[in-house]
Structure formats: structure tokens, C-alpha cells
C-alpha positions as CSV (number, residue, x, y, z in Angstrom):
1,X,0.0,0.0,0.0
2,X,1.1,3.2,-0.9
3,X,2.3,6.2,1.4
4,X,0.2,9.5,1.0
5,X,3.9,10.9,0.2
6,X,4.2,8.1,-2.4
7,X,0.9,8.5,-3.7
8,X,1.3,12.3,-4.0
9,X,4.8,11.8,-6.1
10,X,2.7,9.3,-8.4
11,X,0.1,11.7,-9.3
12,X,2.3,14.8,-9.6
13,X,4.4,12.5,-12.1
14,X,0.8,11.3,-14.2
15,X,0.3,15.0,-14.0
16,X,3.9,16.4,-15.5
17,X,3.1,13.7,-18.1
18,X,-0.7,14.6,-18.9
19,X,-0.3,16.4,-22.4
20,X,-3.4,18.0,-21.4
21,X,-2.3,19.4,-18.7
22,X,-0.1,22.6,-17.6
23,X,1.2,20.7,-14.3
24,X,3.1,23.5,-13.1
25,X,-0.2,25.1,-12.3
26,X,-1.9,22.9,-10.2
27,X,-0.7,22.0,-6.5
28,X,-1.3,18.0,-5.1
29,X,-2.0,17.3,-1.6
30,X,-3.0,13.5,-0.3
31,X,-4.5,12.5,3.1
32,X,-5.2,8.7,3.2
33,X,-5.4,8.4,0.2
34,X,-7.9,11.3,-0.8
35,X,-6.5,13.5,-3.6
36,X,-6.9,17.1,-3.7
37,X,-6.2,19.4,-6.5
38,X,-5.7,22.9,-6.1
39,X,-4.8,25.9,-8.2
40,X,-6.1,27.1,-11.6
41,X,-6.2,26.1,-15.2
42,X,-7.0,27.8,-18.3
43,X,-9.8,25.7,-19.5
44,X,-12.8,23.7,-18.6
45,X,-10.9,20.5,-20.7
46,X,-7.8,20.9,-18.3
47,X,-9.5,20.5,-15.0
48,X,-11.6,17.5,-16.6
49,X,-8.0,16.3,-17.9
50,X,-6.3,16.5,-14.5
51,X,-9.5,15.2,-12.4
52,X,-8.9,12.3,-14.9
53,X,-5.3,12.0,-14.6
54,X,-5.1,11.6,-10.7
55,X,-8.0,9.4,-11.2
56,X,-5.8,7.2,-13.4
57,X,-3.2,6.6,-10.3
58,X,-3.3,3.3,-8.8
59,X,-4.1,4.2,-4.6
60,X,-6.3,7.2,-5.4
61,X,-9.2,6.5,-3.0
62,X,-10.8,9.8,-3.8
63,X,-10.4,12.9,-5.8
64,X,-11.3,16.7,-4.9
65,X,-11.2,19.2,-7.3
66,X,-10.4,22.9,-5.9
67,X,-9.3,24.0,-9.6
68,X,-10.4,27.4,-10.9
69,X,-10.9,27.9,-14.8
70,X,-9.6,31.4,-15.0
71,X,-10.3,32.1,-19.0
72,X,-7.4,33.9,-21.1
73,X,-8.6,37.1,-22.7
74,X,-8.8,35.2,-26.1
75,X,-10.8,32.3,-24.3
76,X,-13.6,34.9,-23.3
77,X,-17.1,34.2,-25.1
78,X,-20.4,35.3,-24.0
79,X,-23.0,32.8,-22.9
80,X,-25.3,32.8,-26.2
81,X,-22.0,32.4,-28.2
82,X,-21.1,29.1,-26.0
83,X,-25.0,27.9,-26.2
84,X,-24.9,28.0,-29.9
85,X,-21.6,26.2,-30.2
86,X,-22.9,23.6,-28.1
87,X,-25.9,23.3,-29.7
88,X,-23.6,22.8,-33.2
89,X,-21.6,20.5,-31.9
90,X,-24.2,18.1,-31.0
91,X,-26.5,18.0,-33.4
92,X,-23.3,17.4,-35.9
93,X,-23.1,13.5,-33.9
94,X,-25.0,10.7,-35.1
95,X,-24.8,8.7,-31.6
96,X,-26.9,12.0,-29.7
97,X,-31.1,11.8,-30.4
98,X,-32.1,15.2,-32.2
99,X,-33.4,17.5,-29.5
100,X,-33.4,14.7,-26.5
101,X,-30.8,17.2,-24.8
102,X,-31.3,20.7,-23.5
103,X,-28.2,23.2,-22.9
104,X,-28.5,26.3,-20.3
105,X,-25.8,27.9,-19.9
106,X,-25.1,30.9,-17.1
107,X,-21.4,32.5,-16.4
108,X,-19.5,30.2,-19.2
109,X,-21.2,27.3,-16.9
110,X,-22.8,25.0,-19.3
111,X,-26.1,22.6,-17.9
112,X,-27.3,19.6,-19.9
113,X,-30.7,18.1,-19.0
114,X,-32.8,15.6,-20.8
115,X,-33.2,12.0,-21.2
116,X,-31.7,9.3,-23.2
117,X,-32.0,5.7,-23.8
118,X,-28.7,4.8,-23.5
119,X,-25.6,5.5,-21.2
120,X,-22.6,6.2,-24.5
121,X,-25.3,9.0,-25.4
122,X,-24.7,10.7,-22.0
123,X,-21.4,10.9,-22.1
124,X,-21.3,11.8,-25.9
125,X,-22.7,15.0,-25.1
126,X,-20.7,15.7,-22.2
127,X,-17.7,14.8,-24.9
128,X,-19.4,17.4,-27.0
129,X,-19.3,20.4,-25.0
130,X,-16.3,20.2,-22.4
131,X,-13.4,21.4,-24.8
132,X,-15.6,23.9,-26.7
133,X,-13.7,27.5,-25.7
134,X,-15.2,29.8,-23.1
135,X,-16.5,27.3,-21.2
136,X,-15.7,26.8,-17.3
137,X,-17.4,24.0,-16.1
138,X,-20.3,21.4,-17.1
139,X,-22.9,19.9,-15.3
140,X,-24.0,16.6,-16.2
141,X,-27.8,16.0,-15.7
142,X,-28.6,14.1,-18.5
143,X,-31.0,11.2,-17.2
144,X,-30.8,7.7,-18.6
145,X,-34.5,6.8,-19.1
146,X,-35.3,2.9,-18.4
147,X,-37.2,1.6,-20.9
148,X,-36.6,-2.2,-20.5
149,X,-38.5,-4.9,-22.0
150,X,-38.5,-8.4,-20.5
151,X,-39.3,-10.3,-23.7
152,X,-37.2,-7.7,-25.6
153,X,-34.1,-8.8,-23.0
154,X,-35.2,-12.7,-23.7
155,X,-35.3,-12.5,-26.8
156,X,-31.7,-10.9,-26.9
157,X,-29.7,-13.7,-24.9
158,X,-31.8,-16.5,-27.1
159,X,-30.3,-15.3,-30.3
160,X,-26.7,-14.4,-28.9
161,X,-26.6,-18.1,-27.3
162,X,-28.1,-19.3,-31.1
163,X,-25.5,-17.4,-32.6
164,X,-22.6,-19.4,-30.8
165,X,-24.3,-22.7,-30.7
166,X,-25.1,-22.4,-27.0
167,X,-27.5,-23.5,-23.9
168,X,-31.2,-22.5,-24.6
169,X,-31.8,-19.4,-23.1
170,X,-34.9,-21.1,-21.4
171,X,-33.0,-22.3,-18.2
172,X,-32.2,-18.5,-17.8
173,X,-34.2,-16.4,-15.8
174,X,-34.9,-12.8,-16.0
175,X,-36.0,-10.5,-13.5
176,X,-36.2,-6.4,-13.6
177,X,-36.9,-4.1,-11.3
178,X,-36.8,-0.7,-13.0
179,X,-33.6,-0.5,-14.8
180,X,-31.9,-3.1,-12.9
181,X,-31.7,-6.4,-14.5
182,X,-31.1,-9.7,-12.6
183,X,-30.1,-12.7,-13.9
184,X,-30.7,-16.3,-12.7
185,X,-30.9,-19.8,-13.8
186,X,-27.7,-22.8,-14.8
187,X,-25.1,-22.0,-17.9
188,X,-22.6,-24.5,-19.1
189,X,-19.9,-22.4,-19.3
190,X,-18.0,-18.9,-18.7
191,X,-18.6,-18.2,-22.3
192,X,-22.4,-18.8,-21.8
193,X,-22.5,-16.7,-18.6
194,X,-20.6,-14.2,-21.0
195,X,-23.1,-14.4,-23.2
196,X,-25.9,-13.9,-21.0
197,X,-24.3,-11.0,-19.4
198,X,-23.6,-9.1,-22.4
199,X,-26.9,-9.3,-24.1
200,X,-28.4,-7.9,-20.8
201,X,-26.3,-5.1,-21.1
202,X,-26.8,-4.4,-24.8
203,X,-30.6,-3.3,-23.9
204,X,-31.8,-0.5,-24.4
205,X,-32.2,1.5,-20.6
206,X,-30.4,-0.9,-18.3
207,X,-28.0,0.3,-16.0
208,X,-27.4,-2.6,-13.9
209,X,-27.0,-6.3,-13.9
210,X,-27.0,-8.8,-11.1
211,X,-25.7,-11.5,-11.9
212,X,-26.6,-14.8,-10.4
213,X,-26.3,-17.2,-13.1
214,X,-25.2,-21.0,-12.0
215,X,-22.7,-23.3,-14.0
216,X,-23.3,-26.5,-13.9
């Protein structure tokens, strides 16, 4: 297990070596393990870089993010400038619904609300707008919206295990409760647990599986 002085050294070094990143900006303290970043950036996509970067060190428990975006003259844009570009850049990507998100955005802050299906279109649209100029910070609200079908789910896992030649999804039992899905029932093998597994997760609003699937 790592010192806090060790694990301060680590991250300083992931930091120094973050292309992202303009280390010599940014101060590192550690207290069992918790990682706190102080100091300022020039961007909204540095802090998210850093946050990531300490997050990437093996012994990081925790991280806390005490960074200031403090905008370069040139970086300055006013908040109907950084709406529009936000609203540009998403509707130019196939893998975001047309007008499933909203963007508010107040002091270079930029707030995305709405619902989605699945969980890569949430994070496409925070992709989207973090590195777009002016901005200082984004807030994540974007809901994933269940919307699980039980014979939709079965019929999944029957034609993955028919695709590979494997155990009739029959003997596999599915439960849901909201957008959880739990699995049950006796599988041959890893590769038919695998199977199983991933087809639950390839439906459209789940967000977790339990899995309690039985070889035999």
C-alpha cells in the first residue's frame, strides 16, 4: 500500500506527463489516500484532464477538485456564443437523439438536462461540449431513461446463445426491477454466462446487472 507521500509523487508525475495538462499550475495534496487538486487552469478540458489524470493513479481513494478555470482574454465568449456552439456540436453526432438534450448555460457554466436511452449517449454530449472555448465548467444531468422490455431482453440472450451454438436461453431467468436487471438460472460455461451477461447489457435502458447465473 502506498504512502500518502508516495501517492502524492505518483500523481504529480501522471500530471507532468498529462499532455493535457499545464502541471506547473496545479498543487497535489493526499490525506489517506484522498487526492486534492488545487490551483487554476485555463480551460474547462484541463481541470476535466487533471481530475482524470489523478484518477488514473493506482491508490487514489478519492479525488477533490479545488481547480479554478480562469479564461485567457482570447478564451472569453459570452454565454449565447457558448449555447450556440454547443448546440452545433451536437447535433453534428449521429450517436446524440435530435433534440433529447437541452443546454442552459449561465457565467460560461454550461447545464445539460434531458433523457436518453442509452448511457454512451450521455457521455457523448458531455464529450461534446467540455473542450468547446469559453467554457468553465459542465454539469451533467442528463437522465438515462429505463425503458426495459423483458421479452425484448429474452429475446436478446436466445439469439446471442443461437449465434454461438449455446445453452437455450430457457434455463435462464430474468428478473427487472426498474432499470436493474437480474439474472438467474444454470449456464454450461464462462462463455455462456458471457453471453448472457452481455446481451443484458446491450438493452436499451439498463444500467445494472445482477448477476446470479449458475454453471453447472
Amino acid at each position: 500500500m502506498k504512502t500518502d507521500k508516495e501517492l502524492q509523487d505518483d500523481v504529480l508525475a501522471e500530471l507532468a506527463w498529462e499532455s493535457s495538462v499545464n502541471a506547473a499550475h496545479i498543487g497535489v495534496e493526499v490525506d489517506q489516500g484522498v487526492v486534492t487538486l488545487s490551483g487554476h487552469v485555463d480551460t474547462y478540458a484541463e481541470k476535466w484532464g487533471a481530475e482524470r489524470a489523478a484518477k488514473r493513479v493506482k491508490g487514489t481513494r478519492a479525488v477533490a477538485i479545488e481547480l479554478d478555470v480562469k479564461l485567457k482574454s482570447a478564451q472569453k465568449r459570452t454565454d449565447s456564443d457558448i449555447a450556440l456552439s454547443a448546440l452545433s456540436a451536437m447535433q453534428w453526432l449521429s450517436t446524440i437523439p435530435k433534440d433529447s438534450i437541452h443546454t442552459t448555460v449561465e457565467n460560461g457554466m454550461i447545464t445539460l438536462s434531458g433523457d436518453v436511452v442509452w448511457n454512451y449517449e450521455r457521455d457523448a454530449a458531455f464529450a461534446a461540449v467540455r473542450n468547446l472555448a469559453g467554457v468553465r465548467g459542465v454539469i451533467n444531468q442528463i437522465l438515462v431513461k429505463p425503458r426495459v422490455n423483458v421479452t425484448a431482453i429474452k429475446g436478446d440472450i436466445a439469439a446471442a446463445l443461437k449465434r454461438h451454438a449455446a445453452l437455450d436461453a430457457q434455463q435462464i431467468k430474468i428478473s427487472i426491477d426498474g432499470d436493474t436487471v437480474t439474472l438467474s438460472g444454470k449456464v454450461e460455461s464462462w462463455s455462456e454466462k458471457n453471453l448472457a451477461i452481455n446481451a443484458a447489457w446491450n438493452s436499451p435502458g439498463v444500467r445494472y446487472v445482477v448477476d446470479r447465473l449458475v454453471m453447472i
